[in-house]
N, CA, C and O atoms as a Tripos MOL2 file, in Angstrom:
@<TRIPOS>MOLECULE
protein
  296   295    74     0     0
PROTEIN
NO_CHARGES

@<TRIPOS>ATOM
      1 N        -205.8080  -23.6430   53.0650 N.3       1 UNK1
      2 CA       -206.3960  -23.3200   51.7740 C.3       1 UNK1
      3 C        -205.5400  -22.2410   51.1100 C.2       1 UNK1
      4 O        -204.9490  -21.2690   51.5820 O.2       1 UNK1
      5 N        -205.6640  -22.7320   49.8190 N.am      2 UNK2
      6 CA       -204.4770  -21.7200   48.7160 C.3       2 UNK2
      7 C        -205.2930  -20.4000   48.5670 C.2       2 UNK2
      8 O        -206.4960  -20.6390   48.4600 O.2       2 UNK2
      9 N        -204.9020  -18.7470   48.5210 N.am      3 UNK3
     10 CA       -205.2870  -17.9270   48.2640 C.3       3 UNK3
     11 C        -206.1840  -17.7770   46.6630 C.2       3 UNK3
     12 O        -205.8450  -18.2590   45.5830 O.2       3 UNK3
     13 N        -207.0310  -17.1980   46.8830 N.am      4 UNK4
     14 CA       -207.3050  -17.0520   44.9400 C.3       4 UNK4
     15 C        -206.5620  -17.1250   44.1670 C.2       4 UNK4
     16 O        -205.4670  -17.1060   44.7280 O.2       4 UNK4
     17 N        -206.3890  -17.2470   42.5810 N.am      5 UNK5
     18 CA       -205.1300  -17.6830   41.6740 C.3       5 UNK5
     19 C        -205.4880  -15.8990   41.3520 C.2       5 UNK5
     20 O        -206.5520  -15.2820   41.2960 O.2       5 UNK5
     21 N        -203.7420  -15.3900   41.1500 N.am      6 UNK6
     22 CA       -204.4350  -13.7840   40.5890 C.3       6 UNK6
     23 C        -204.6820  -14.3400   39.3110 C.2       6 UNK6
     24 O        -204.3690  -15.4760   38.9550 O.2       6 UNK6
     25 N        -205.5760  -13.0080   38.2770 N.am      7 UNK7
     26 CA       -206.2460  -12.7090   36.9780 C.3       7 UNK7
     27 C        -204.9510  -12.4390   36.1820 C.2       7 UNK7
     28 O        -204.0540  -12.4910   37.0240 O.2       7 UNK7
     29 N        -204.5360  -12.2370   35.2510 N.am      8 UNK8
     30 CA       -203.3720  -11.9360   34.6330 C.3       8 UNK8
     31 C        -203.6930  -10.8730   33.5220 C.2       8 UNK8
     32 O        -204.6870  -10.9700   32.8020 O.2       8 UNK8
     33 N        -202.8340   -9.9110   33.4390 N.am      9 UNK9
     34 CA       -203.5670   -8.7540   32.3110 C.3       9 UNK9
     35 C        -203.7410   -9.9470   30.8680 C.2       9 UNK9
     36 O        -204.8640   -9.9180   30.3640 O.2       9 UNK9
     37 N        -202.9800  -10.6980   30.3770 N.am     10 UNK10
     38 CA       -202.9180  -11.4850   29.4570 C.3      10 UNK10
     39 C        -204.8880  -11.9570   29.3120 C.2      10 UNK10
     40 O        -205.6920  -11.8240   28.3900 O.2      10 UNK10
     41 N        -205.0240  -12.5940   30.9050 N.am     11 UNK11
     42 CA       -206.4520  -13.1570   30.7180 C.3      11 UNK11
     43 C        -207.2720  -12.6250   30.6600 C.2      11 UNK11
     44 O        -208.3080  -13.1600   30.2650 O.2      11 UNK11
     45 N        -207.2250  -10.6590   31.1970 N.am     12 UNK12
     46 CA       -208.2810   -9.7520   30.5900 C.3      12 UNK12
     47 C        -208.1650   -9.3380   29.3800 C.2      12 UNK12
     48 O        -209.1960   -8.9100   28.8620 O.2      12 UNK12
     49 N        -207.1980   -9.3350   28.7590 N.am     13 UNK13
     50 CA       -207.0450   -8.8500   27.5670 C.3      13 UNK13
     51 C        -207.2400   -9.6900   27.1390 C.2      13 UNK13
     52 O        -208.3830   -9.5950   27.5840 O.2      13 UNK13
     53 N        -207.2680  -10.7070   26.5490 N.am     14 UNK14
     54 CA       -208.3310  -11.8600   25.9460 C.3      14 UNK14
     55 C        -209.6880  -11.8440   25.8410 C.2      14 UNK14
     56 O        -210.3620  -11.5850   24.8450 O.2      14 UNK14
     57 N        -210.1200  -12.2060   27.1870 N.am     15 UNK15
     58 CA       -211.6670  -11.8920   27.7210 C.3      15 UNK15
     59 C        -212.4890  -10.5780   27.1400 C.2      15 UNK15
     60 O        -213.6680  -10.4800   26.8010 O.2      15 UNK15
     61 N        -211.2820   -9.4830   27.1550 N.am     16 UNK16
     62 CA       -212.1080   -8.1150   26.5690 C.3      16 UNK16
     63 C        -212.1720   -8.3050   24.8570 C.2      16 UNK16
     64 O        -213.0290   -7.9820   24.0350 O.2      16 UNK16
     65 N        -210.9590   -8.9280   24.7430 N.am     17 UNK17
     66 CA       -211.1880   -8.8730   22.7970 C.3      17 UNK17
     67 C        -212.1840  -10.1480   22.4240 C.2      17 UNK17
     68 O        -212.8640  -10.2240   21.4010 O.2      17 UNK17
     69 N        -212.1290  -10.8990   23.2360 N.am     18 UNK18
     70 CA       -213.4110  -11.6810   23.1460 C.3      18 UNK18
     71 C        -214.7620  -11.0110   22.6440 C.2      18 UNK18
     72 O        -215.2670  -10.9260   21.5250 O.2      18 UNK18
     73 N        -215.1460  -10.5790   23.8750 N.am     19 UNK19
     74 CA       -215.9440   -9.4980   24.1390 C.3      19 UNK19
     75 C        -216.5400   -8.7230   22.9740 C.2      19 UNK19
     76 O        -217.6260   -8.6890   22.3960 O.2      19 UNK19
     77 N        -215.2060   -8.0350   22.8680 N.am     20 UNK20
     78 CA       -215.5330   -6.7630   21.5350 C.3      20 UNK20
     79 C        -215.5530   -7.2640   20.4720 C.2      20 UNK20
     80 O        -215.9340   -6.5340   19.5570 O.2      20 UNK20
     81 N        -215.1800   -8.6240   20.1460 N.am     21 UNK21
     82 CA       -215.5260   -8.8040   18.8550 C.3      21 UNK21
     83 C        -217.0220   -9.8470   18.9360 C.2      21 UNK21
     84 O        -217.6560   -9.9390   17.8850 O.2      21 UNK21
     85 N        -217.5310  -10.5800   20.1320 N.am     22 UNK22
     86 CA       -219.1370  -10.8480   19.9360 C.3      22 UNK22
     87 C        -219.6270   -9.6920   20.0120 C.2      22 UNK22
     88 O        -220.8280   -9.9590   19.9730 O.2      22 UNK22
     89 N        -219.5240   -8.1380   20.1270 N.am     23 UNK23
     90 CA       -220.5560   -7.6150   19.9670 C.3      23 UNK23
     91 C        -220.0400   -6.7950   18.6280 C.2      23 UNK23
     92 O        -219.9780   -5.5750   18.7730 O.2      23 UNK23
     93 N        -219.7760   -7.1690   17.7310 N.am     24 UNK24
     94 CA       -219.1650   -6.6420   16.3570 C.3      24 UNK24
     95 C        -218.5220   -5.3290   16.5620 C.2      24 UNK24
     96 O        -218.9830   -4.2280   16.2610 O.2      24 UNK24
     97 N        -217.3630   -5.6120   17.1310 N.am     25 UNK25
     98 CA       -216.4360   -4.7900   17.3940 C.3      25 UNK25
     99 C        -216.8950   -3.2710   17.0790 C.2      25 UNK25
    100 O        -216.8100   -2.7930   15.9480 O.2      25 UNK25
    101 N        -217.2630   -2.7470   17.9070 N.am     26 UNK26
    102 CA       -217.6050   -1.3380   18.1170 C.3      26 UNK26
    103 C        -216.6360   -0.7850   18.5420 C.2      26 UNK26
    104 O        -215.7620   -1.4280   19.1240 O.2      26 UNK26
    105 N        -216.5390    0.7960   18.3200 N.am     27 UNK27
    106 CA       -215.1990    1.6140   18.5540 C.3      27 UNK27
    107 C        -215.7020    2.2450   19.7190 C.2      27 UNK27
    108 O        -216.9130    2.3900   19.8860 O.2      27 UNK27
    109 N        -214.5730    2.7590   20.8080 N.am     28 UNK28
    110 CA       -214.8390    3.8480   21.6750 C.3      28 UNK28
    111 C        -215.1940    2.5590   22.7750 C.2      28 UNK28
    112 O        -215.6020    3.1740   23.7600 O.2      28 UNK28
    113 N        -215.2350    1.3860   23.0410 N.am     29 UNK29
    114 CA       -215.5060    0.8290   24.5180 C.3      29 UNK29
    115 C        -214.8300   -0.1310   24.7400 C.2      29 UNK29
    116 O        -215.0890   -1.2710   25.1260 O.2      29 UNK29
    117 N        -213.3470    0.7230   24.3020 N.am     30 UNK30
    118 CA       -212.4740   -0.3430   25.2180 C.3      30 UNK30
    119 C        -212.1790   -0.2730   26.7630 C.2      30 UNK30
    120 O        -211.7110   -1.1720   27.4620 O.2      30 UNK30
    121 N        -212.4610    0.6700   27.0410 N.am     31 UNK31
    122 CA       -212.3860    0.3530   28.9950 C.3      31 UNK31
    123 C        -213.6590   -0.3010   28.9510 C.2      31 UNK31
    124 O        -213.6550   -1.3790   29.5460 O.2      31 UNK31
    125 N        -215.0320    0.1110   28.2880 N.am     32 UNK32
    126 CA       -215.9160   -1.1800   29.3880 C.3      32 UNK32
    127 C        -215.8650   -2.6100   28.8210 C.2      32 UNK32
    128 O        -216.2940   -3.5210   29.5290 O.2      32 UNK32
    129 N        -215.4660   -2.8260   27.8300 N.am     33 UNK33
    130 CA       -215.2010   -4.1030   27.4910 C.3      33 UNK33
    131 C        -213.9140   -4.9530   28.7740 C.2      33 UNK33
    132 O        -213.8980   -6.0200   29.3880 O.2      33 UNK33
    133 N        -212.8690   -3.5940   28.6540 N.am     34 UNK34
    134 CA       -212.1390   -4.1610   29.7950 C.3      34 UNK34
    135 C        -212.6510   -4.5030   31.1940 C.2      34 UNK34
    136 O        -212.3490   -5.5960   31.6720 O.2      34 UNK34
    137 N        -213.3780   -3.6750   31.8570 N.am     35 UNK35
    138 CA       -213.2690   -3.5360   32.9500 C.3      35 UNK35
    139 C        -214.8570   -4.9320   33.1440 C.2      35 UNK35
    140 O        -215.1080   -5.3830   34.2610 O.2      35 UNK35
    141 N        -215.6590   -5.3610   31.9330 N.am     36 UNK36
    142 CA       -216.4540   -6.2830   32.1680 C.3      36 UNK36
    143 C        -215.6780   -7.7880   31.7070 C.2      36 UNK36
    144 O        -216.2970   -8.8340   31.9020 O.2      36 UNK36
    145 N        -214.7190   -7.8110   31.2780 N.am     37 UNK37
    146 CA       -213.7790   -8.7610   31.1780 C.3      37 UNK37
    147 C        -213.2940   -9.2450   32.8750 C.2      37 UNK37
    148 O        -213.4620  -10.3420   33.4070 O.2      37 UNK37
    149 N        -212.7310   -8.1550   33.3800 N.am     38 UNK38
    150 CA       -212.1160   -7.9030   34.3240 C.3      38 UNK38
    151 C        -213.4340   -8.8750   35.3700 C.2      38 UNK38
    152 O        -213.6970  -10.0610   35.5710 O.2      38 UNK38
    153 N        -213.8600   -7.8110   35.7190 N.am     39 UNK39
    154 CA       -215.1410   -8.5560   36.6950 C.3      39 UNK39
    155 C        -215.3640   -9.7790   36.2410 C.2      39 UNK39
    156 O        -214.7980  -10.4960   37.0670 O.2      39 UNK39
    157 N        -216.2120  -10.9850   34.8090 N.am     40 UNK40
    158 CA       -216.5460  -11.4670   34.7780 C.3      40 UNK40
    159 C        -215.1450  -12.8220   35.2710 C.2      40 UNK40
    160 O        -215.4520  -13.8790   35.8210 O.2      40 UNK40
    161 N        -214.0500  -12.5350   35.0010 N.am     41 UNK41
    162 CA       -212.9560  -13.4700   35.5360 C.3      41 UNK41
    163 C        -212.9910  -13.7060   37.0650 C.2      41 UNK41
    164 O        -212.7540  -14.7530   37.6680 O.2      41 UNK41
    165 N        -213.3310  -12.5320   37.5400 N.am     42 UNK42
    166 CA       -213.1240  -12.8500   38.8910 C.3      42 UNK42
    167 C        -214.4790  -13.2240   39.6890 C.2      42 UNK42
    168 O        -214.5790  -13.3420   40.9100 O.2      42 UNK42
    169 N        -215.3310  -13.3590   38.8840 N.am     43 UNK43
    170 CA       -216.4330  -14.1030   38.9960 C.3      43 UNK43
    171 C        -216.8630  -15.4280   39.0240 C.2      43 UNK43
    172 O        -217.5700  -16.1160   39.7600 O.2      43 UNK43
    173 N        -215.9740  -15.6330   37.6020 N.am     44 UNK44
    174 CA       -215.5710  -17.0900   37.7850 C.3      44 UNK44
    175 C        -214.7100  -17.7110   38.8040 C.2      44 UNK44
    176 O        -214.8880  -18.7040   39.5100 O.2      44 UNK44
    177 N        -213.2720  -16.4880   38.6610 N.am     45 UNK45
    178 CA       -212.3840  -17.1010   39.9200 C.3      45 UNK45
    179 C        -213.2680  -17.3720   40.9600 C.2      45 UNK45
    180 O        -213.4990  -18.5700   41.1240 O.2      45 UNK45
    181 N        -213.9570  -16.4120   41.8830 N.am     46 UNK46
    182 CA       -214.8360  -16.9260   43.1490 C.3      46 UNK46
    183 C        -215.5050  -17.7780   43.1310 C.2      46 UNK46
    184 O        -215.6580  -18.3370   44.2170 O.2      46 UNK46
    185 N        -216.3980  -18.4460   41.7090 N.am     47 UNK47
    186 CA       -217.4530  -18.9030   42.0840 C.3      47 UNK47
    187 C        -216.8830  -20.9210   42.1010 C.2      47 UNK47
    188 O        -217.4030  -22.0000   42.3880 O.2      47 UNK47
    189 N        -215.4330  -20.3610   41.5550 N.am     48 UNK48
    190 CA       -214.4750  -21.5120   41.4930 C.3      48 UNK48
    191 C        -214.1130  -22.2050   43.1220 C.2      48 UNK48
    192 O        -214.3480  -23.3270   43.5720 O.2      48 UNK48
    193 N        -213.4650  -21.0330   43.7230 N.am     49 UNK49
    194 CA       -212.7810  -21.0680   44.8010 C.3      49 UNK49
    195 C        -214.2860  -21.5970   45.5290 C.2      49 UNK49
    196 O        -214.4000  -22.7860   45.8270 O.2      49 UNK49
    197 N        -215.6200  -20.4480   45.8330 N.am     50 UNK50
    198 CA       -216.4680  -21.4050   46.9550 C.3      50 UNK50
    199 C        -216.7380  -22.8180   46.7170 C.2      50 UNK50
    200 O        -217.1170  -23.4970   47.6710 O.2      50 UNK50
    201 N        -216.5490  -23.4990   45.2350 N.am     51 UNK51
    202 CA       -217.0910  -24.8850   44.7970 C.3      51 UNK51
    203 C        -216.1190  -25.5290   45.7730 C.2      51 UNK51
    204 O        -216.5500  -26.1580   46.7390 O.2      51 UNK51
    205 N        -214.4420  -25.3470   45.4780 N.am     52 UNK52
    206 CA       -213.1880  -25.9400   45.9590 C.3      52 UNK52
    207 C        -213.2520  -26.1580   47.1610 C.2      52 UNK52
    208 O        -212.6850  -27.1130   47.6920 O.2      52 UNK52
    209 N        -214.2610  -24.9290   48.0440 N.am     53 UNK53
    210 CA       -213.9960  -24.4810   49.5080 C.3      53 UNK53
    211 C        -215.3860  -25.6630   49.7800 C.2      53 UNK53
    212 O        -215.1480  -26.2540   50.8340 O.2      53 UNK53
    213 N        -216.5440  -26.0910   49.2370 N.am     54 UNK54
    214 CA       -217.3140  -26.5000   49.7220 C.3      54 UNK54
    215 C        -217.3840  -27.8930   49.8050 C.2      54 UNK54
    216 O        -218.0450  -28.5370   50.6190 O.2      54 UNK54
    217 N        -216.5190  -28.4050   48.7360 N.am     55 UNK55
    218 CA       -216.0470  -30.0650   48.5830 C.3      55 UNK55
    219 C        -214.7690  -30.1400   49.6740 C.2      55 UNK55
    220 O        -214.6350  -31.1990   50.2870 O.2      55 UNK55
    221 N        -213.6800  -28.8720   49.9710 N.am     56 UNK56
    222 CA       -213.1510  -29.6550   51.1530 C.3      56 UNK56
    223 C        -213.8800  -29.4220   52.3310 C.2      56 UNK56
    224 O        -213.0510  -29.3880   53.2410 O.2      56 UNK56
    225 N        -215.0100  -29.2440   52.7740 N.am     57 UNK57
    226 CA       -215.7830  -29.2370   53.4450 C.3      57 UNK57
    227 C        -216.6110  -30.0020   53.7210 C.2      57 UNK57
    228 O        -217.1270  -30.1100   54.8330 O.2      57 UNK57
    229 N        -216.8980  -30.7370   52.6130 N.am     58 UNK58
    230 CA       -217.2290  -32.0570   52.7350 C.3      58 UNK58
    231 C        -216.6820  -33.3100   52.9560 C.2      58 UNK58
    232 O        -217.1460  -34.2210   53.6430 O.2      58 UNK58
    233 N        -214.9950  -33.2580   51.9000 N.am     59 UNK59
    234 CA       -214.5060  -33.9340   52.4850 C.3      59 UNK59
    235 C        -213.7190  -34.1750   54.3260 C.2      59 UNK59
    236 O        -213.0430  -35.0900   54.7980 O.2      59 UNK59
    237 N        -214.2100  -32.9330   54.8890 N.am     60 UNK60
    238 CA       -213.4760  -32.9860   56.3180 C.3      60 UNK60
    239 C        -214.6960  -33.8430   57.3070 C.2      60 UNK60
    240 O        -215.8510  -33.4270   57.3910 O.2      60 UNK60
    241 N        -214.2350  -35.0160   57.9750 N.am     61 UNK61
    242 CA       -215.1630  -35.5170   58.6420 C.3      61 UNK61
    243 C        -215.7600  -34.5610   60.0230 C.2      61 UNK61
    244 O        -215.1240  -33.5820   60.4120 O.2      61 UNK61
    245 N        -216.6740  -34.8690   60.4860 N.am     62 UNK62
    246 CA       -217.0410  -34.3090   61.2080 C.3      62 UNK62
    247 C        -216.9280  -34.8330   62.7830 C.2      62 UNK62
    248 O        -216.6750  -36.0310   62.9100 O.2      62 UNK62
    249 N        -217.0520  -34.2320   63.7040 N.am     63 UNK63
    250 CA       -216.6470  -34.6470   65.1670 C.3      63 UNK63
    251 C        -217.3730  -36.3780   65.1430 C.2      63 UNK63
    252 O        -216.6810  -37.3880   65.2710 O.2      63 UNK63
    253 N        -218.8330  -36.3800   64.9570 N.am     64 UNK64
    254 CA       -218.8270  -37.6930   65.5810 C.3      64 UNK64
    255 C        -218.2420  -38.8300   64.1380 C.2      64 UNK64
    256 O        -218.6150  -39.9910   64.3060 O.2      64 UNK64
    257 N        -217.7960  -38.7020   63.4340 N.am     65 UNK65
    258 CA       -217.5850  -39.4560   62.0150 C.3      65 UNK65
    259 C        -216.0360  -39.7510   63.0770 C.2      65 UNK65
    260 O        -215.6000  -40.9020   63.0940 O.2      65 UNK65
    261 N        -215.5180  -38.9780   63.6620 N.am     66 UNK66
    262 CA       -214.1510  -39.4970   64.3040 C.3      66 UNK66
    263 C        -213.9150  -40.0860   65.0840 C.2      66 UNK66
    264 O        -213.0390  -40.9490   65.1350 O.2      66 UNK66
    265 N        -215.0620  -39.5700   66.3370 N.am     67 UNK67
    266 CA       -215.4730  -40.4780   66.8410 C.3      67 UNK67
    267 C        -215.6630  -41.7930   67.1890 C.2      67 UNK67
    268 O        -215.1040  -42.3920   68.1080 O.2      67 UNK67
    269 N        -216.6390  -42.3000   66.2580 N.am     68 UNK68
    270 CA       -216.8550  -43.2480   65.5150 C.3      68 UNK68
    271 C        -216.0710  -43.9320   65.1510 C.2      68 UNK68
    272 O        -216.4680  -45.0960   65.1940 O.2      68 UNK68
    273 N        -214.4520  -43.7660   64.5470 N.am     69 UNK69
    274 CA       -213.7240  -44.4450   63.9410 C.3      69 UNK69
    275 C        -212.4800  -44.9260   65.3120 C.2      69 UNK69
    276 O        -211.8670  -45.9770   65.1250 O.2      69 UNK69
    277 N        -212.2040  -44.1710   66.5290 N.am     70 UNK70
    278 CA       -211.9610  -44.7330   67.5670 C.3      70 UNK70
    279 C        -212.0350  -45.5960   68.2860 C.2      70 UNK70
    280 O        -211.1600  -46.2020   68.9060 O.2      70 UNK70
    281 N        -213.5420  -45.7540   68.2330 N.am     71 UNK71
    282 CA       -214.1340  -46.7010   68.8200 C.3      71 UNK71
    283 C        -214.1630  -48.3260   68.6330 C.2      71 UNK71
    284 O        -214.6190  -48.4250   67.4940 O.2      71 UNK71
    285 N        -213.9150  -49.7600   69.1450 N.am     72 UNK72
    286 CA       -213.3710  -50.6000   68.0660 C.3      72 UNK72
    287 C        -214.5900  -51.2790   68.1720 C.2      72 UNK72
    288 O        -215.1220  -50.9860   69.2430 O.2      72 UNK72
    289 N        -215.3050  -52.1220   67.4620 N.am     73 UNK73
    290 CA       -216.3600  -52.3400   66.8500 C.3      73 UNK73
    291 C        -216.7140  -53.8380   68.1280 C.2      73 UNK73
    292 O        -215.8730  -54.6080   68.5930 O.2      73 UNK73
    293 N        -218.0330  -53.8210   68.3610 N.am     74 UNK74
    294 CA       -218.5660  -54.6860   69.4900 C.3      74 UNK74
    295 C        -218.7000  -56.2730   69.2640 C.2      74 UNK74
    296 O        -219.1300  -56.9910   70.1670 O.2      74 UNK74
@<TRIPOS>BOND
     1     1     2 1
     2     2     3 1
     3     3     4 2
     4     3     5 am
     5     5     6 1
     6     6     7 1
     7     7     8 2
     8     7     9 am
     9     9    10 1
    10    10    11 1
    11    11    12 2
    12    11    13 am
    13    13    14 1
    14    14    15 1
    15    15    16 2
    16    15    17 am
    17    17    18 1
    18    18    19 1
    19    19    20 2
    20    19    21 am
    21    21    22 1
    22    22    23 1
    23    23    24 2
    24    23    25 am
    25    25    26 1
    26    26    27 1
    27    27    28 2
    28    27    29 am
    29    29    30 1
    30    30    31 1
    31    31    32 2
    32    31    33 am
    33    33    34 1
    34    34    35 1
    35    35    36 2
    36    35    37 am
    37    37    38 1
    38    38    39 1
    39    39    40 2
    40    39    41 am
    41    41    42 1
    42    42    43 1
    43    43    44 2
    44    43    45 am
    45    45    46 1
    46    46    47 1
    47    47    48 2
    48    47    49 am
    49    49    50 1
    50    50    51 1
    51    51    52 2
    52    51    53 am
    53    53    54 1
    54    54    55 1
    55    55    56 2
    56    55    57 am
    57    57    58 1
    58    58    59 1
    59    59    60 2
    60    59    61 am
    61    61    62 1
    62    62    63 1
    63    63    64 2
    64    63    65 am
    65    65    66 1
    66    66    67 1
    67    67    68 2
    68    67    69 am
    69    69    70 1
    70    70    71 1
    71    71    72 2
    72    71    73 am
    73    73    74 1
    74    74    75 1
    75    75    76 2
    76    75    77 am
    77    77    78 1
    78    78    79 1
    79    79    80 2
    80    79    81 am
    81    81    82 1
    82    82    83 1
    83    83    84 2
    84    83    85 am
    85    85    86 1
    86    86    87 1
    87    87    88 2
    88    87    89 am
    89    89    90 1
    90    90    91 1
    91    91    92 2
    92    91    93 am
    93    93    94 1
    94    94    95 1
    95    95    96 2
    96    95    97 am
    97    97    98 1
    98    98    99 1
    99    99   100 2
   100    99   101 am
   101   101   102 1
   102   102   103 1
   103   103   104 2
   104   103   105 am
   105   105   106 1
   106   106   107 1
   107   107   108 2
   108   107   109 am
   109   109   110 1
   110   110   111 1
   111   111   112 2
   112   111   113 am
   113   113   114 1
   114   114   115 1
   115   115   116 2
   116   115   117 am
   117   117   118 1
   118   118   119 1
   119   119   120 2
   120   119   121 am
   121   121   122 1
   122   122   123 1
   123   123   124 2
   124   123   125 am
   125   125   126 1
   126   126   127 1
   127   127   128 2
   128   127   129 am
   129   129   130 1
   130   130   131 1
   131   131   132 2
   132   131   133 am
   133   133   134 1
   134   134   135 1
   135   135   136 2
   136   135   137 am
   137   137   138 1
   138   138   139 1
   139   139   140 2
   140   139   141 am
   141   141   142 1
   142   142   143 1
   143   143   144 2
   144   143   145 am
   145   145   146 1
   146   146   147 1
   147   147   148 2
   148   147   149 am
   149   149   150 1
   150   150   151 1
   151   151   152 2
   152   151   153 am
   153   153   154 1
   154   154   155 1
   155   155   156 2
   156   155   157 am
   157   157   158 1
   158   158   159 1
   159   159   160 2
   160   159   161 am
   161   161   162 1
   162   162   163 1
   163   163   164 2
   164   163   165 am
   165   165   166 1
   166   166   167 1
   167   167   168 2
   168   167   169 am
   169   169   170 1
   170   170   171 1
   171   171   172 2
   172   171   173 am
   173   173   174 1
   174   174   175 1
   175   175   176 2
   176   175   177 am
   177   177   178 1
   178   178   179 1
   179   179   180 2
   180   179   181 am
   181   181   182 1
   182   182   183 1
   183   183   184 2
   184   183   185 am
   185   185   186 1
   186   186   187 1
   187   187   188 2
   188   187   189 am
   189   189   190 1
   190   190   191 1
   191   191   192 2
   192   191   193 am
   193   193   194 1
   194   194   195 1
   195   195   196 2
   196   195   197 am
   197   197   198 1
   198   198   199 1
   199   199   200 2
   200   199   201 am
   201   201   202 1
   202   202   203 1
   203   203   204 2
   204   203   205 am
   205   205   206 1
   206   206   207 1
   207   207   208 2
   208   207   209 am
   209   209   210 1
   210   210   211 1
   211   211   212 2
   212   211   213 am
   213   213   214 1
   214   214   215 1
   215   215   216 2
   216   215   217 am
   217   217   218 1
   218   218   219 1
   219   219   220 2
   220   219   221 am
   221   221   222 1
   222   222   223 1
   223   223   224 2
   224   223   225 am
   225   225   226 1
   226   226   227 1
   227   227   228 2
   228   227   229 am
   229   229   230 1
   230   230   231 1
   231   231   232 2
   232   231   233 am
   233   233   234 1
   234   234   235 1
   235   235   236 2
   236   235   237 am
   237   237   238 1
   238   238   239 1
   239   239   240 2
   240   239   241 am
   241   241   242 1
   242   242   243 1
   243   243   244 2
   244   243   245 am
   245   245   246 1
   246   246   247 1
   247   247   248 2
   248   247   249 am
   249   249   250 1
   250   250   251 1
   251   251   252 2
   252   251   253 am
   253   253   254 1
   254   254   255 1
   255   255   256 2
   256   255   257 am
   257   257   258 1
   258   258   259 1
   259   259   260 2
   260   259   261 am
   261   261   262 1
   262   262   263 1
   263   263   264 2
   264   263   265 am
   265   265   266 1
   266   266   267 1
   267   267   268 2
   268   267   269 am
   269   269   270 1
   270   270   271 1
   271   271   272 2
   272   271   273 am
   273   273   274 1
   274   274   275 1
   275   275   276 2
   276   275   277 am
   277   277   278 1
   278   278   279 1
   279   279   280 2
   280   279   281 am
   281   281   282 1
   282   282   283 1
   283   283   284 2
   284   283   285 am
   285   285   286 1
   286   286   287 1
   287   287   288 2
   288   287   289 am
   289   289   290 1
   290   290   291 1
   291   291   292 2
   292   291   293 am
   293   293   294 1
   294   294   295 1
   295   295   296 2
@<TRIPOS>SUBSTRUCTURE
     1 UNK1         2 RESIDUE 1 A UNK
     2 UNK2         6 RESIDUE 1 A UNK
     3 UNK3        10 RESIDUE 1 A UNK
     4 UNK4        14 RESIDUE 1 A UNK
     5 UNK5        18 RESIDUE 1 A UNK
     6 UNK6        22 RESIDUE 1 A UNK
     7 UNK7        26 RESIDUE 1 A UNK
     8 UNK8        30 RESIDUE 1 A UNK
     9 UNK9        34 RESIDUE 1 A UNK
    10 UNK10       38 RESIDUE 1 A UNK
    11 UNK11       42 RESIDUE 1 A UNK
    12 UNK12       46 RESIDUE 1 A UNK
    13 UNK13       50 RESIDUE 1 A UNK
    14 UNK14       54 RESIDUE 1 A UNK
    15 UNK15       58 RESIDUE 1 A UNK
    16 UNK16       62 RESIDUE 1 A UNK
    17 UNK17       66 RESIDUE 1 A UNK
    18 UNK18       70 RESIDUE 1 A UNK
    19 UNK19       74 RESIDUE 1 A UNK
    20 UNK20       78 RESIDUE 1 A UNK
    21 UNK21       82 RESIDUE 1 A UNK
    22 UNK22       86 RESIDUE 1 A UNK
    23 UNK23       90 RESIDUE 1 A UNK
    24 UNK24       94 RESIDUE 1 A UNK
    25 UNK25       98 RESIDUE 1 A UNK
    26 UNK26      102 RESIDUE 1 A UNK
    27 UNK27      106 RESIDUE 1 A UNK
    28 UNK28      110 RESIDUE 1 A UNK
    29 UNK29      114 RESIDUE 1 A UNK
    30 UNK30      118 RESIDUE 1 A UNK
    31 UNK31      122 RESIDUE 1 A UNK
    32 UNK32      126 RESIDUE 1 A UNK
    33 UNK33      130 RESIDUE 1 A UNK
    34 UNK34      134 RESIDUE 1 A UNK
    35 UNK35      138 RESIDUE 1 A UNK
    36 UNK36      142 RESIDUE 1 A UNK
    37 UNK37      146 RESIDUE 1 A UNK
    38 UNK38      150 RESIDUE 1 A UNK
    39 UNK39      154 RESIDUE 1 A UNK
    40 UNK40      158 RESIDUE 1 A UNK
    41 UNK41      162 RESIDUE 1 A UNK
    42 UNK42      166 RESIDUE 1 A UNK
    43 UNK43      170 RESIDUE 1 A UNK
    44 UNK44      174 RESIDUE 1 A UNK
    45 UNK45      178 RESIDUE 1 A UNK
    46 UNK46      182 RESIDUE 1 A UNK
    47 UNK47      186 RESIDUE 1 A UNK
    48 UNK48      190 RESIDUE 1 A UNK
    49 UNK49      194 RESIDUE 1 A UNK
    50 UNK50      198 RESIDUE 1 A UNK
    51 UNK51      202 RESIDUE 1 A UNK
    52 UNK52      206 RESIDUE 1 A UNK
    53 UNK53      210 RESIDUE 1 A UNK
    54 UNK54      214 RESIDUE 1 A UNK
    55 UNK55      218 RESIDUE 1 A UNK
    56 UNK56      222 RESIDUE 1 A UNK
    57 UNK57      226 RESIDUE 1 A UNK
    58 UNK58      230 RESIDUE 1 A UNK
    59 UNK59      234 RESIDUE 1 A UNK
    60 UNK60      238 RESIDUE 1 A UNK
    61 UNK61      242 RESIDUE 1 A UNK
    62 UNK62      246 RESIDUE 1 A UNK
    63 UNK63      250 RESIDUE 1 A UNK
    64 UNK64      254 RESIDUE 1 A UNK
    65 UNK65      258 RESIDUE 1 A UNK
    66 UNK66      262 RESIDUE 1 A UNK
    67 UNK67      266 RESIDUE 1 A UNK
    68 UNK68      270 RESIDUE 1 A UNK
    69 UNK69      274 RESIDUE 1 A UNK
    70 UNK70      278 RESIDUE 1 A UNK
    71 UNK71      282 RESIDUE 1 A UNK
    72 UNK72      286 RESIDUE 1 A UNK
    73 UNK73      290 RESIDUE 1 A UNK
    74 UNK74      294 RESIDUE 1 A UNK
């Protein structure tokens, strides 16, 4: 399995001017705009990666599914 994809300052700095301008751009909160940019990416990143991690998990057969396929039919 591939490590997490990193965040890129490019994709927080997006995410934060996003941000600041749905809440009609208010002055004075550019770190928390950043730093909730920040988190909400890597929120997504994870909640990406367990989906990825749980479908190849499904796709991996399981002991008797191999079993099973050894065996030649009666």
């Amino acid at each position: 399995m591939e490590p997490p994809s990193e965040i890129t300052l490019e994709q927080i700095r997006e995410r934060a001017y996003d941000l600041w301008e749905r809440n009609h751009r208010p002055d004075g909160f550019e770190i928390e705009f950043w730093l909730t940019a920040e988190r909400e990416l890597k929120v997504e990143r994870d909640r990406k990666l367990r989906v990825r991690e749980a479908d190849e998990a499904k796709s991996v057969p399981t002991s008797s599914e191999v079993q099973g396929r050894d065996e030649s039919p009666a």
